[in-house]
N, CA, C and O atoms as a Tripos MOL2 file, in Angstrom:
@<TRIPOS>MOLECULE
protein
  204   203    51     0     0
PROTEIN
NO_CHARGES

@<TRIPOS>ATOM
      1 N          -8.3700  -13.4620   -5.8000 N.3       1 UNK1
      2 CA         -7.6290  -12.2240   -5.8620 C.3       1 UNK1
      3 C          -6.1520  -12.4850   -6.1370 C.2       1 UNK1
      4 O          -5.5150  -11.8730   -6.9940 O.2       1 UNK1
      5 N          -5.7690  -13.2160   -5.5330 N.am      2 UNK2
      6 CA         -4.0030  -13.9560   -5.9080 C.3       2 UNK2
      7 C          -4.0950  -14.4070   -7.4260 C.2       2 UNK2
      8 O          -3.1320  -14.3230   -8.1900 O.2       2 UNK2
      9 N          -5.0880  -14.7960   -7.7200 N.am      3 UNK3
     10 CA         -4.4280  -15.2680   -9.3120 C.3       3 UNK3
     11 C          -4.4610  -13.6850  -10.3990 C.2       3 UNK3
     12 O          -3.8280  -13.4700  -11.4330 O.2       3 UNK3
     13 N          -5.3270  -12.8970   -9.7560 N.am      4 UNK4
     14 CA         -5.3630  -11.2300  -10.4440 C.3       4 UNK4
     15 C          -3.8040  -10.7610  -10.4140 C.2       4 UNK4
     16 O          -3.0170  -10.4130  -11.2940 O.2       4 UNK4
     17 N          -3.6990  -10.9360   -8.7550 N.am      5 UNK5
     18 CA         -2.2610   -9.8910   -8.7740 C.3       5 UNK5
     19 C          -0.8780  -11.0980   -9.1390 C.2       5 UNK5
     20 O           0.2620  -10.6350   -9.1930 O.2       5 UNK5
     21 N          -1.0500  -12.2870   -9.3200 N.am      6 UNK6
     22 CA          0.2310  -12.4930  -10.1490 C.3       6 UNK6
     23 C          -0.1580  -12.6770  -11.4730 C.2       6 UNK6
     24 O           0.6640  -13.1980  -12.2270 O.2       6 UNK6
     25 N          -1.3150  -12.3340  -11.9300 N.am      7 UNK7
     26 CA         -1.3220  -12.1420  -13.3070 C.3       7 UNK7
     27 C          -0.7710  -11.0850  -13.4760 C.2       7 UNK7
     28 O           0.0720  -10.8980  -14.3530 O.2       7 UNK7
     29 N          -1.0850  -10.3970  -12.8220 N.am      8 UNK8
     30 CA         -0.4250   -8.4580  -13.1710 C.3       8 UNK8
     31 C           0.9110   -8.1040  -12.9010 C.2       8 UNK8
     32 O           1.5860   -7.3070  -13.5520 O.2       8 UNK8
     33 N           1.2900   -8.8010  -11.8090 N.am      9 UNK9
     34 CA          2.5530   -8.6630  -11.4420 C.3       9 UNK9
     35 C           3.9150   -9.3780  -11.3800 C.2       9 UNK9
     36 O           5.1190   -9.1740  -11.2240 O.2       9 UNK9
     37 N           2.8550  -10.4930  -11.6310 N.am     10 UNK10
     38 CA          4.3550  -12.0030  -11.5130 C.3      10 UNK10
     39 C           4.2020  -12.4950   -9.9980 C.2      10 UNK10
     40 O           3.6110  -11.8140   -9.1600 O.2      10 UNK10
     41 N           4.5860  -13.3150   -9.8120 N.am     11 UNK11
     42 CA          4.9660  -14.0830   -8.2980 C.3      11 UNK11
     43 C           5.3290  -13.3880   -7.7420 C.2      11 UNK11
     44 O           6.3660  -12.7690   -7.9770 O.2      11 UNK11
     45 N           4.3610  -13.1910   -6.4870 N.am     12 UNK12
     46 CA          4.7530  -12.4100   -5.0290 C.3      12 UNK12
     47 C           5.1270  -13.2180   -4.2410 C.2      12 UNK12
     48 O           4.9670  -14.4380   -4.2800 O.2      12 UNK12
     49 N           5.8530  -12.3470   -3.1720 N.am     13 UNK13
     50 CA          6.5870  -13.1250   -2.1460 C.3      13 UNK13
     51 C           5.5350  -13.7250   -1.3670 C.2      13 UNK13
     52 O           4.3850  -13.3050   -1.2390 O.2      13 UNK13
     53 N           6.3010  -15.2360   -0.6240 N.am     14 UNK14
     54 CA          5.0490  -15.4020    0.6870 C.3      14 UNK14
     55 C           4.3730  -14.4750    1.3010 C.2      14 UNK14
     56 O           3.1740  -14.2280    1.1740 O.2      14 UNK14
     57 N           5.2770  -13.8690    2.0870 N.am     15 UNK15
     58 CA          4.6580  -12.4630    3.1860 C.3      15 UNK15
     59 C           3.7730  -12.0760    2.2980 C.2      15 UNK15
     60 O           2.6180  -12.4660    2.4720 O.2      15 UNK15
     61 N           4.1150  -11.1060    0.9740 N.am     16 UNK16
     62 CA          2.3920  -10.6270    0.6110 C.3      16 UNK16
     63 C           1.2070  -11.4550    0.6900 C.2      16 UNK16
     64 O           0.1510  -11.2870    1.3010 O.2      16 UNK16
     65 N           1.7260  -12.6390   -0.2670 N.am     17 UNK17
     66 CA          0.3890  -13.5800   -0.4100 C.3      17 UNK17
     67 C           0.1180  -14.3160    0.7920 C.2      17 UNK17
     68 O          -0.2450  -15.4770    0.6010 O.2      17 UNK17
     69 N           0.1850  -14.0120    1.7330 N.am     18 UNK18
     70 CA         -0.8200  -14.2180    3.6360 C.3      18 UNK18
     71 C          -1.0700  -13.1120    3.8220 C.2      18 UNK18
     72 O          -2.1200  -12.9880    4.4510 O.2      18 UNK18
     73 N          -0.3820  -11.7970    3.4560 N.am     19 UNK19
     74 CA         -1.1400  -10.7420    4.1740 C.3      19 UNK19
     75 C          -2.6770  -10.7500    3.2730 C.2      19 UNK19
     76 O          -3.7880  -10.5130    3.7490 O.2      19 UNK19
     77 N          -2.3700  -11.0710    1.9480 N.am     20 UNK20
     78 CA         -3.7930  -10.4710    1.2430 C.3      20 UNK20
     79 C          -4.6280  -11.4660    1.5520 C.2      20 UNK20
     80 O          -5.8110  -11.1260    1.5200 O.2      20 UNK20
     81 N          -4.3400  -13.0270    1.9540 N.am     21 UNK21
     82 CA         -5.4400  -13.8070    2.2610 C.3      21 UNK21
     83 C          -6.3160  -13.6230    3.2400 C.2      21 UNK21
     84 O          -7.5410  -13.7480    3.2610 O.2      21 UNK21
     85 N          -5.0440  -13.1080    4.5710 N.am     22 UNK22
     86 CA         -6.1500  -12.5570    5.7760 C.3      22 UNK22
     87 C          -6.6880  -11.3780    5.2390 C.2      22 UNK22
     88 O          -7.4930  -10.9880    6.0850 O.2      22 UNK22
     89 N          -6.6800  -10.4780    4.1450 N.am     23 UNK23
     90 CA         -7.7440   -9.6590    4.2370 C.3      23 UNK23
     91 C          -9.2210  -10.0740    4.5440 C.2      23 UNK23
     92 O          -9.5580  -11.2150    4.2260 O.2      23 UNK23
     93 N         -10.3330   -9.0540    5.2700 N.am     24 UNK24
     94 CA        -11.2810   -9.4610    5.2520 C.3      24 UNK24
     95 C         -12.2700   -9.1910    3.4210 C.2      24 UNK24
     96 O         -11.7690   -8.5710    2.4820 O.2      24 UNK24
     97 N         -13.2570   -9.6550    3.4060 N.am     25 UNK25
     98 CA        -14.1520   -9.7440    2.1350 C.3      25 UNK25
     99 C         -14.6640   -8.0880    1.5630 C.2      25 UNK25
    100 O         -15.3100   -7.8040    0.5540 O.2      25 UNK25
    101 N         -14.2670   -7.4510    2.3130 N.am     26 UNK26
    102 CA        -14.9150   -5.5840    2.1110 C.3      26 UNK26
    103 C         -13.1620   -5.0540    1.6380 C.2      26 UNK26
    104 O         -12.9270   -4.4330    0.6010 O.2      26 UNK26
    105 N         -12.4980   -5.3100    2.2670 N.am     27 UNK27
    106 CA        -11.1100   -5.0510    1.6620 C.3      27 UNK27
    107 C         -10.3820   -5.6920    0.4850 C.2      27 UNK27
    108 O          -9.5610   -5.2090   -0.2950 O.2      27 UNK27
    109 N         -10.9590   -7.0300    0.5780 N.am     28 UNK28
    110 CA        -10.5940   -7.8910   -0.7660 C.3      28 UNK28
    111 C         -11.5000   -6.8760   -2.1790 C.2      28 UNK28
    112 O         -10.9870   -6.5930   -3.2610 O.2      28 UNK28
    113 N         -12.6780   -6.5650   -1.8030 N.am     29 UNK29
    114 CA        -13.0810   -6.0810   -3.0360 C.3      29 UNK29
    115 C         -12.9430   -4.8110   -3.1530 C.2      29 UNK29
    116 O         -13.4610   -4.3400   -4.1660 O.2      29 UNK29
    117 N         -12.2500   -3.8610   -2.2370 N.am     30 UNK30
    118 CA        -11.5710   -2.8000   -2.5680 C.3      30 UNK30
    119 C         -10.0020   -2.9950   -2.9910 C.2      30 UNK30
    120 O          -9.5070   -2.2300   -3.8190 O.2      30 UNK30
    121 N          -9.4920   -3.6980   -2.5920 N.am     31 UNK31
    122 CA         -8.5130   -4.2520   -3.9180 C.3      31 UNK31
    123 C          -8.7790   -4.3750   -4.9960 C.2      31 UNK31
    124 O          -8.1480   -3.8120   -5.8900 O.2      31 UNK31
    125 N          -9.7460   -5.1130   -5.1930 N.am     32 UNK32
    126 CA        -10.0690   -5.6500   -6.6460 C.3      32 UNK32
    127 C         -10.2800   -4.6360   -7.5730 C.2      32 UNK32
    128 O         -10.1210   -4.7530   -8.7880 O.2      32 UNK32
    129 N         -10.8260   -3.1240   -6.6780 N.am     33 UNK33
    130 CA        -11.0680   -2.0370   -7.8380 C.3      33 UNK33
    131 C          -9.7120   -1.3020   -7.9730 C.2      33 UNK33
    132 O          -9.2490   -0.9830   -9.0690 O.2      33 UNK33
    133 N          -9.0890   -1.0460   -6.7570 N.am     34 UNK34
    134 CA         -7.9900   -0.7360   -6.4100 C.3      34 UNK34
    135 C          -6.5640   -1.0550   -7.6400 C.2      34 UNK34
    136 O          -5.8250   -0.1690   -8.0690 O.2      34 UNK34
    137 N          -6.4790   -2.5520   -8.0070 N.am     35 UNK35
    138 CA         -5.7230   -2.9210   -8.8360 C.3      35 UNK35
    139 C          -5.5320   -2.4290   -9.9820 C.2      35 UNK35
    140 O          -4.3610   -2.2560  -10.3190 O.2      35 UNK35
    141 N          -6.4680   -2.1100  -10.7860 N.am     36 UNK36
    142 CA         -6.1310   -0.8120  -11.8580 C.3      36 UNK36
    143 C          -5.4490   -0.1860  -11.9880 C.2      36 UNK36
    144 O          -4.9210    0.0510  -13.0750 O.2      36 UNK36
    145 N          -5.1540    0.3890  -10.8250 N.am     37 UNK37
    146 CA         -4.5570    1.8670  -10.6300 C.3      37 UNK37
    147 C          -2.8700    1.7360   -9.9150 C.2      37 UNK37
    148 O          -2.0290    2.5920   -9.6420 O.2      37 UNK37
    149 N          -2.8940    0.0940   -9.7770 N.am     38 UNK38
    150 CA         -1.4330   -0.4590   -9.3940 C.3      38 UNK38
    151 C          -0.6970   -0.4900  -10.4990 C.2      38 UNK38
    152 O          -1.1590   -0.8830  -11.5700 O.2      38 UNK38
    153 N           0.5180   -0.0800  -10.3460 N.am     39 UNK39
    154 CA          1.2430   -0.2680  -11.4470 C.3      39 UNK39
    155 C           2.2700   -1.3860  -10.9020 C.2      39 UNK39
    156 O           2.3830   -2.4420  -11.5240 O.2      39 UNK39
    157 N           3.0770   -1.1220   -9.6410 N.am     40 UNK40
    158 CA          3.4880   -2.2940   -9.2360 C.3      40 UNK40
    159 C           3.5840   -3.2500   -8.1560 C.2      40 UNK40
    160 O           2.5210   -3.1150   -7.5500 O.2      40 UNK40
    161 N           4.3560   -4.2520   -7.5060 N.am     41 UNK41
    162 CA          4.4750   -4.7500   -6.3050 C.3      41 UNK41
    163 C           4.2030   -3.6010   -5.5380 C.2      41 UNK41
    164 O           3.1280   -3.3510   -4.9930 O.2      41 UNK41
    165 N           5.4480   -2.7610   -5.5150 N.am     42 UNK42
    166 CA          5.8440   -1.9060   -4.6020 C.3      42 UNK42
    167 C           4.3590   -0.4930   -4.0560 C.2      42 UNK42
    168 O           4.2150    0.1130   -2.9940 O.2      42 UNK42
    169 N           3.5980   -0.4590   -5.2630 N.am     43 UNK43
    170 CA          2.7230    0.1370   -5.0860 C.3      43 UNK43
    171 C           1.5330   -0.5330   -4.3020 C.2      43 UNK43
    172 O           1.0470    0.0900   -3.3580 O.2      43 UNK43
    173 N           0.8510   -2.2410   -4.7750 N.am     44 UNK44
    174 CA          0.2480   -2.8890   -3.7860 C.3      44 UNK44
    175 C           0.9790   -3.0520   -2.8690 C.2      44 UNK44
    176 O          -0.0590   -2.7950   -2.2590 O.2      44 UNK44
    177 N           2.0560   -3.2960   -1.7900 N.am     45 UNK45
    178 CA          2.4910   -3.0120   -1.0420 C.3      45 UNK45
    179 C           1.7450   -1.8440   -0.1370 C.2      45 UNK45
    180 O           0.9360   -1.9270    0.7870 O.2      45 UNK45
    181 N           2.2990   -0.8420   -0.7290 N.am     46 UNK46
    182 CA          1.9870    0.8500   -0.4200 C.3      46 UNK46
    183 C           0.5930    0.8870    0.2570 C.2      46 UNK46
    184 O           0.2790    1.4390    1.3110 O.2      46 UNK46
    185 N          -0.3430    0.0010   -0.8010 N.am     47 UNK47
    186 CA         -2.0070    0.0520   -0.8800 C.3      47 UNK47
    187 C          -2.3270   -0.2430    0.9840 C.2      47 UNK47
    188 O          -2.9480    0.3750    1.8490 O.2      47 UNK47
    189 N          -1.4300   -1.6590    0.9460 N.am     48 UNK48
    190 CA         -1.7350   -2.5860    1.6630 C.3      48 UNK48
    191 C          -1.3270   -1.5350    3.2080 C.2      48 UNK48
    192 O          -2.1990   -1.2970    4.0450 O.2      48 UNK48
    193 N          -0.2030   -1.1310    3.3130 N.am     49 UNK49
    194 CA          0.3380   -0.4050    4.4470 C.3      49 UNK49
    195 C          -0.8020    0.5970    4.3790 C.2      49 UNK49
    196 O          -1.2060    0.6430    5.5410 O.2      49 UNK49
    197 N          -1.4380    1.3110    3.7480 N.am     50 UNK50
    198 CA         -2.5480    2.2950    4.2590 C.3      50 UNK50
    199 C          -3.7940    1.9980    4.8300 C.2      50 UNK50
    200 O          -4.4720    2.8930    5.3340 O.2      50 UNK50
    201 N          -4.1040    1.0110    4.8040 N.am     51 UNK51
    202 CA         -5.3410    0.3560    5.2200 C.3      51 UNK51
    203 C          -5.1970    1.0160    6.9430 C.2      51 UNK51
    204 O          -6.0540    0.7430    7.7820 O.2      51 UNK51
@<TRIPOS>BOND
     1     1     2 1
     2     2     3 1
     3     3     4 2
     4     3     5 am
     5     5     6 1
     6     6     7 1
     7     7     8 2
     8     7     9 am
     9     9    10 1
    10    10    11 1
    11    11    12 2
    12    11    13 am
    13    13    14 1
    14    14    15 1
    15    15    16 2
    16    15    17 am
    17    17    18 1
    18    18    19 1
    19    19    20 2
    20    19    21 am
    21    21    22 1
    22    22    23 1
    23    23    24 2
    24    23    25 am
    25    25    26 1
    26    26    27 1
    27    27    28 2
    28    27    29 am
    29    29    30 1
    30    30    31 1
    31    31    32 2
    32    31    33 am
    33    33    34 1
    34    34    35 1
    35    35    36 2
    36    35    37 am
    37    37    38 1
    38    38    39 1
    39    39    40 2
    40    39    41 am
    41    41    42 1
    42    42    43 1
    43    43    44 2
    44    43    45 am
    45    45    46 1
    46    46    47 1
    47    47    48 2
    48    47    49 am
    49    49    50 1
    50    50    51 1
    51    51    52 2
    52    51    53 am
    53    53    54 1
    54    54    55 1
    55    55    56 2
    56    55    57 am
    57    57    58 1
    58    58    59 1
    59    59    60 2
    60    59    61 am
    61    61    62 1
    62    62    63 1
    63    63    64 2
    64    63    65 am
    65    65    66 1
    66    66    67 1
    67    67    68 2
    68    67    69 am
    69    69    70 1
    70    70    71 1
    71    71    72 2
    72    71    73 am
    73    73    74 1
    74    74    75 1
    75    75    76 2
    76    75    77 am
    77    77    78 1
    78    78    79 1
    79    79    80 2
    80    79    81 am
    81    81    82 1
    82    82    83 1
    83    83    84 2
    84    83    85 am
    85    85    86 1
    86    86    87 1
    87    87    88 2
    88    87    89 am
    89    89    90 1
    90    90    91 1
    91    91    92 2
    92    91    93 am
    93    93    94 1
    94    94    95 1
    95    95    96 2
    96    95    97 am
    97    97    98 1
    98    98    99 1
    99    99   100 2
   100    99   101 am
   101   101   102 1
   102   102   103 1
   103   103   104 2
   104   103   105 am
   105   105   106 1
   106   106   107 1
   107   107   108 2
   108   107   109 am
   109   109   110 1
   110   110   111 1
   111   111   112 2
   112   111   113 am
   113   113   114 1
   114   114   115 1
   115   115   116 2
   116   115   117 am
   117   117   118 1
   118   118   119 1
   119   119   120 2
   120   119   121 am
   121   121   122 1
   122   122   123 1
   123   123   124 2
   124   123   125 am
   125   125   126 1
   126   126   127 1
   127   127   128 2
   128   127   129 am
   129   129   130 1
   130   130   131 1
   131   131   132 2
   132   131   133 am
   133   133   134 1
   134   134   135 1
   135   135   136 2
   136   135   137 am
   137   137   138 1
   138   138   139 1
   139   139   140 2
   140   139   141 am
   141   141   142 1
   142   142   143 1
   143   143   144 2
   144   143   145 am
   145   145   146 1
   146   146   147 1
   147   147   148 2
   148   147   149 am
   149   149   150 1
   150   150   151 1
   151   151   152 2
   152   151   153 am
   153   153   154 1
   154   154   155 1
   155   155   156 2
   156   155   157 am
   157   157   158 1
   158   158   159 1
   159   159   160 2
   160   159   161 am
   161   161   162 1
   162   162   163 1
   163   163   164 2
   164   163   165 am
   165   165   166 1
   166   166   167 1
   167   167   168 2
   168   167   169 am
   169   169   170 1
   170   170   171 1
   171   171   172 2
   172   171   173 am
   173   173   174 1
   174   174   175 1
   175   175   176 2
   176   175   177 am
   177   177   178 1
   178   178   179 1
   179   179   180 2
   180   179   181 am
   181   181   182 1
   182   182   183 1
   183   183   184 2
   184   183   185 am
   185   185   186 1
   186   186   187 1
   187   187   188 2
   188   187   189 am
   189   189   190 1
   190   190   191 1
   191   191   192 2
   192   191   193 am
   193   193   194 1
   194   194   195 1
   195   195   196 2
   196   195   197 am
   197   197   198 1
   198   198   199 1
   199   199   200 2
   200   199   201 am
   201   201   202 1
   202   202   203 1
   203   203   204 2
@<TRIPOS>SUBSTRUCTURE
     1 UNK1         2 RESIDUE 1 A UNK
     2 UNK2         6 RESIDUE 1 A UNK
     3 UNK3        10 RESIDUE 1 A UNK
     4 UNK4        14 RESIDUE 1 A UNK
     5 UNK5        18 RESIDUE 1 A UNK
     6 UNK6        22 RESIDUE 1 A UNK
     7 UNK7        26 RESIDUE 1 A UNK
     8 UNK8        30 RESIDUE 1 A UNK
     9 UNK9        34 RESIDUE 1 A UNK
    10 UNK10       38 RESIDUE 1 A UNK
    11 UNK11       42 RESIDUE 1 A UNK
    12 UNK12       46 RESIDUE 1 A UNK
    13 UNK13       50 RESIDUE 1 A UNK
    14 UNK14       54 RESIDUE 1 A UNK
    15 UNK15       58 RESIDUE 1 A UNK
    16 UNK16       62 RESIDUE 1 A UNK
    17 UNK17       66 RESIDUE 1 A UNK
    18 UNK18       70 RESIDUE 1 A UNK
    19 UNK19       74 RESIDUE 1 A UNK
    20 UNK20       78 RESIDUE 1 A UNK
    21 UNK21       82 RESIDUE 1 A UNK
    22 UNK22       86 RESIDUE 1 A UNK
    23 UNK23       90 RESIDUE 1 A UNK
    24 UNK24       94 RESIDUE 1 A UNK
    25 UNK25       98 RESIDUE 1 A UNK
    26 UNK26      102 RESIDUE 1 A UNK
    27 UNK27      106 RESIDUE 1 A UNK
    28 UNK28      110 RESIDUE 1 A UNK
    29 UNK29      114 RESIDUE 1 A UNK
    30 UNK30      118 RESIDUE 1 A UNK
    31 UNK31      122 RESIDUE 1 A UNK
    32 UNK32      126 RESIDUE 1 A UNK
    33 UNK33      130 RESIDUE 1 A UNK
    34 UNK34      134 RESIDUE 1 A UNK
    35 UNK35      138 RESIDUE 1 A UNK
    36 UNK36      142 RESIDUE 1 A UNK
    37 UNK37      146 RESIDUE 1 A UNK
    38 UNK38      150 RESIDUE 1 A UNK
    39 UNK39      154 RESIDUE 1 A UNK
    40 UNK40      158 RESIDUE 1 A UNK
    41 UNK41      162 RESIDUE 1 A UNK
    42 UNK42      166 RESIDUE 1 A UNK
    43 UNK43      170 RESIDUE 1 A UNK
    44 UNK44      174 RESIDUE 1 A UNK
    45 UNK45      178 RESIDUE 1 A UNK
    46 UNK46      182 RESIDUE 1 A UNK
    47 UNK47      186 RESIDUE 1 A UNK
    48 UNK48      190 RESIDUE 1 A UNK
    49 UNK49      194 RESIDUE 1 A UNK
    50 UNK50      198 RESIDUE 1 A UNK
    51 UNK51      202 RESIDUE 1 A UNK
C-alpha cells in the first residue's frame, strides 16, 4: 500500500507511513479502493482521521 500512495503522492512523512502500516488488513483494503478518490496528502490524511 506505501508504494501506491507515494506513487500518487510523493514521499510521505514518517508519522503517516506508521500510521498506515498499523492499519489492520480490512482497512488496508478499504484504502486501496478509497485511493481513487484521493486527490491529496491532506485528503488521505482526512481518510485516515475518520476511521
Amino acid at each position: 500500500m506505501l508504494r501506491l500512495i507515494n506513487r500518487k503522492f510523493g514521499q510521505i512523512d514518517r508519522e503517516l507511513e506508521t500510521e498506515i502500516m498499523s492499519l489492520n488488513i480490512e482497512i488496508l483494503e478499504s484504502l486501496g479502493e478509497a485511493i481513487f478518490d484521493l486527490d491529496t496528502v491532506a485528503d488521505l490524511q482526512q481518510w485516515l482521521d475518520n476511521l
